[in-house]
C-alpha positions as YAML, in Angstrom:
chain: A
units: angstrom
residues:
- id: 1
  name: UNK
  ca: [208.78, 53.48, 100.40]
- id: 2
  name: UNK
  ca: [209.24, 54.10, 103.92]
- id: 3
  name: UNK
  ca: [206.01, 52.24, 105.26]
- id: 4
  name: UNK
  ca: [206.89, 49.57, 102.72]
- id: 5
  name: UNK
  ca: [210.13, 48.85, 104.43]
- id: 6
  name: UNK
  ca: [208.08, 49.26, 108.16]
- id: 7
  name: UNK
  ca: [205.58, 46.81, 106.85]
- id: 8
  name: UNK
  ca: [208.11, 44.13, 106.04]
- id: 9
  name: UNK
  ca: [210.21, 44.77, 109.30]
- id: 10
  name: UNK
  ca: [206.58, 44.23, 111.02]
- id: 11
  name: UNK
  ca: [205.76, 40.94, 109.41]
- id: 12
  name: UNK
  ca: [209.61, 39.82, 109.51]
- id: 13
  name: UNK
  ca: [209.07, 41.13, 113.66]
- id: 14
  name: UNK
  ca: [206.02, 38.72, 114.19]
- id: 15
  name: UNK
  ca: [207.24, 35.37, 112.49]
- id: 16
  name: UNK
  ca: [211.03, 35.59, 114.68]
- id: 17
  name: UNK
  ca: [208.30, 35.67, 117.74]
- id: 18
  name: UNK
  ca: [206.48, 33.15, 116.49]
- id: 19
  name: UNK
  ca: [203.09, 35.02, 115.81]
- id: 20
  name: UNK
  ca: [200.60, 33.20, 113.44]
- id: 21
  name: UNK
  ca: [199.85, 34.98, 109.70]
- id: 22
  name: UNK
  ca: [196.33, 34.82, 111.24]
- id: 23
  name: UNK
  ca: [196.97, 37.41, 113.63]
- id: 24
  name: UNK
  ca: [199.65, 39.52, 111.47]
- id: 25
  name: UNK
  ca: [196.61, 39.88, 108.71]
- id: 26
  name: UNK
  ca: [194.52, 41.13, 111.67]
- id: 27
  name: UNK
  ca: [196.95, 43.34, 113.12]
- id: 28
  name: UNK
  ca: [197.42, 44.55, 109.84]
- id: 29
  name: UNK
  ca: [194.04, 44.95, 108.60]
- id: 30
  name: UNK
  ca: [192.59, 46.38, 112.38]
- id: 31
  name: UNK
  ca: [195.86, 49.06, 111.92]
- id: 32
  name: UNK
  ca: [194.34, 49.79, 108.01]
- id: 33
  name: UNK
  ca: [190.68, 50.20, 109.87]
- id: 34
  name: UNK
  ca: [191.86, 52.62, 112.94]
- id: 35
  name: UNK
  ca: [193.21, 54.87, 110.23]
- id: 36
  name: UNK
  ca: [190.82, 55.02, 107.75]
- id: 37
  name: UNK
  ca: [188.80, 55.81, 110.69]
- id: 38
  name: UNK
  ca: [191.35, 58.69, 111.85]
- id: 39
  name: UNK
  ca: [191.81, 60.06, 108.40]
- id: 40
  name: UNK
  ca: [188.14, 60.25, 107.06]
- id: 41
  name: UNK
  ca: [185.90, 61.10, 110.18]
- id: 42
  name: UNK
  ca: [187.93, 62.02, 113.04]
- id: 43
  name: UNK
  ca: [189.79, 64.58, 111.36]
- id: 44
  name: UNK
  ca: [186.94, 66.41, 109.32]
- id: 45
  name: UNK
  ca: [185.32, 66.38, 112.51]
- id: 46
  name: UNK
  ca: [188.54, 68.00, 115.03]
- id: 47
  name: UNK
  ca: [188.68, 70.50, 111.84]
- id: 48
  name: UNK
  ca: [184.95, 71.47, 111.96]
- id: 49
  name: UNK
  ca: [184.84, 71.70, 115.80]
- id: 50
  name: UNK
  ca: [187.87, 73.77, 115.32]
- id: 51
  name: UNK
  ca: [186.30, 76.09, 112.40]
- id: 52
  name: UNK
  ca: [183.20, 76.82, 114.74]
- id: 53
  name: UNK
  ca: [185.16, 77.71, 117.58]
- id: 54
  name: UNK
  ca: [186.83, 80.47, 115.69]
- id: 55
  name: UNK
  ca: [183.55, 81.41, 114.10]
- id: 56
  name: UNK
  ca: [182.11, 81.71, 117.70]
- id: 57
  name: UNK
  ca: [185.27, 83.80, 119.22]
- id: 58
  name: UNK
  ca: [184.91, 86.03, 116.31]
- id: 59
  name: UNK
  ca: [181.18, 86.86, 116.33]
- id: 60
  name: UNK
  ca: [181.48, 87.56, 120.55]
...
């Protein structure tokens, strides 16, 4: 509900400056990309780099 209401603030934000739909569907869909990128592959990969470090202070 909460990024709902942040969504609509957003959009209502860029029409009182006077920024095009254009560039709010961009914005929005460029924010969507950056964290399906962050969620899906970044992550796993921090988590993995993490798990091997442990593995490799534990075996020395």
């Amino acid at each position: 509900m909460l990024s709902l209401l942040l969504i609509i603030f957003l959009i209502w934000l860029f029409f009182k400056l006077g920024v095009g739909i254009i560039k709010v569907l961009g914005f929005l869909i460029a924010a969507g990309l950056i964290f399906v990128f962050c969620a899906y592959l970044l992550i796993p990969f921090l988590a993995l780099l993490a798990i091997g470090g442990l593995v490799r202070a534990v075996i020395r």
